[in-house]
N, C-alpha and C positions, 0 to 999 in steps of 0.2 A: 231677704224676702219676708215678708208680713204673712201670719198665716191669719187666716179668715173661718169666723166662728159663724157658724147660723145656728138656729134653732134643734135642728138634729149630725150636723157634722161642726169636724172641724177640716179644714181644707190647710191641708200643709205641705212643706218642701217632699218631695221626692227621695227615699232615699234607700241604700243598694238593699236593705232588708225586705221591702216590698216585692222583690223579685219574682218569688214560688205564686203569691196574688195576681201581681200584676199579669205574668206569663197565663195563668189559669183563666182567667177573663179572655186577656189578648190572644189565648189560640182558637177561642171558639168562632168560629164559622158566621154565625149573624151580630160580629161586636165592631169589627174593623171594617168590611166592606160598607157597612151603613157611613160609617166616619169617614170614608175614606182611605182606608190601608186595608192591604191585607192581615190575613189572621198569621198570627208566627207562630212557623214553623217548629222552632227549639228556642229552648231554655236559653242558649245562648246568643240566640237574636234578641230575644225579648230584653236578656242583659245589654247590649249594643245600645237599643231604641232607647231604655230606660235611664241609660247614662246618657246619653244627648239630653235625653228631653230632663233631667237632671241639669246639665249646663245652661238649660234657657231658662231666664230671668222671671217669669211670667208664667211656670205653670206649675199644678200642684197637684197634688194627692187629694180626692177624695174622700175622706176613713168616718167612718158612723164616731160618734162621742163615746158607741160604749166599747168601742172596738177599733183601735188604732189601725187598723188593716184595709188595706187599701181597696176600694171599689169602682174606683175610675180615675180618671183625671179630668182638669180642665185648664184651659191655657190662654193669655191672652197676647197676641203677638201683633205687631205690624202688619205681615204679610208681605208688603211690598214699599217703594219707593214712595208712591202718589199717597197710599195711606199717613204712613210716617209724617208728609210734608203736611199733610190735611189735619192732623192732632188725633187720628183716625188708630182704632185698633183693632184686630177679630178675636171676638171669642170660639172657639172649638172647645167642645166635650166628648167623652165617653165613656160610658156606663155598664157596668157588668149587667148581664139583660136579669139575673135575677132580683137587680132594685128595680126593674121597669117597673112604670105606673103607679110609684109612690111617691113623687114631687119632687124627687131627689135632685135630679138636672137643673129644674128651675129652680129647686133651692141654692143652688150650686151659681147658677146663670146671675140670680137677684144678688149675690153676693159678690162676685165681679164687675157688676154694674157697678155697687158699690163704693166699690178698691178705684174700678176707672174713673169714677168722674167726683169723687171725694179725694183721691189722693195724688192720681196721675195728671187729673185735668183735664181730660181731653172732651174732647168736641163730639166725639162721636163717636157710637161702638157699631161693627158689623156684626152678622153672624147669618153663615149659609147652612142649607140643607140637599141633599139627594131630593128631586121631583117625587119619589116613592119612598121617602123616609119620614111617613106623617108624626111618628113621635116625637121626631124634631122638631116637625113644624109647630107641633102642638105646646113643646116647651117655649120655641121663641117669640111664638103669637102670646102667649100667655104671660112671656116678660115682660110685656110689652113693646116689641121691637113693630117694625112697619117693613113691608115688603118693597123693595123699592126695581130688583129687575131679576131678570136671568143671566146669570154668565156660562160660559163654558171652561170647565178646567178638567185638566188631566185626571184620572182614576187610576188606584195603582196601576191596574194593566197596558198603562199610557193610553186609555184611548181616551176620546175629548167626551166628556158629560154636560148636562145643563146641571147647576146650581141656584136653587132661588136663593137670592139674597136679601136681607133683612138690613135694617138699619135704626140704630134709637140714637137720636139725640140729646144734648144737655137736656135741652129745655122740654123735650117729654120727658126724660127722666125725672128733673123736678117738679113738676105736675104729678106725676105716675108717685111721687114721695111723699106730694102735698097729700092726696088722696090717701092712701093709704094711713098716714098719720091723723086722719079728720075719722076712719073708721073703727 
């Protein structure tokens, strides 16, 4: 796994010392429902989650540059079949709420862009939101991404939700690179 530097973190592999961080973020109450999961329970869930999500290929540790301690994750995975075949990948994040509102996500977001389509190749990144999760929305509008529909998908509590969903391509992303390098 490649770890990824930006301007104020560095984004690295996962690993079992994060644990007492990662559990302290993940049990509060407005971090997981936004994302998608519930808030954990015990220490020893948070241990469970944090070793899976240690075996998947594509996601990493958060940690500020002057502080190797973990502050969220972000991950970039298939999702599903049709993605896979399309060259297609999703981004998900999430952030302990006390980095909210300091560019951290999208610092995090512009650097997986990055990785995808500098290293992996692909054709295309998704990335959804909760209808009532404008932070989110405010990070993937701001990445540049394009709203493309709504889907419905399960919420931990299995019931079915709408997700807006987003989409950047290669070729906005190279525009979106050209630009930015001309300012």
């Amino acid at each position: 796994m490649r770890i990824l530097v930006t301007p104020r973190m560095i984004l690295r592999p996962l690993k079992f010392e994060d644990l007492d961080h990662f559990h302290a973020y993940c049990k509060k109450p407005n971090i997981g429902p936004s994302a998608g999961w519930k808030p954990h329970e015990t220490v020893e869930e948070s241990f469970r989650i944090l070793k899976l999500m240690m075996s998947e290929e594509d996601t990493w540790a958060m940690t500020l540059k002057s502080s190797d301690q973990i502050i969220g994750t972000v991950s970039l995975h298939s999702g599903n079949l049709e993605n896979a075949l399309a060259n297609k990948k999703e981004v998900g994040y999430a952030l302990d709420d006390t980095y909210w509102g300091l560019g951290l996500a999208a610092e995090a977001v512009d650097a997986i862009q990055d990785y995808a389509f500098q290293v992996l190749e692909l054709d295309a990144i998704l990335c959804g939101h909760y209808v009532e999760n404008i932070r989110s929305r405010r990070v993937i509008e701001k990445t540049g991404f394009t709203y493309t529909h709504v889907e419905e998908r399960k919420n931990y509590l299995g019931i079915m939700v709408p997700i807006m969903m987003y989409e950047l391509k290669i070729e906005t992303y190279k525009e979106k690179k050209k630009n930015d390098n001309q300012t």
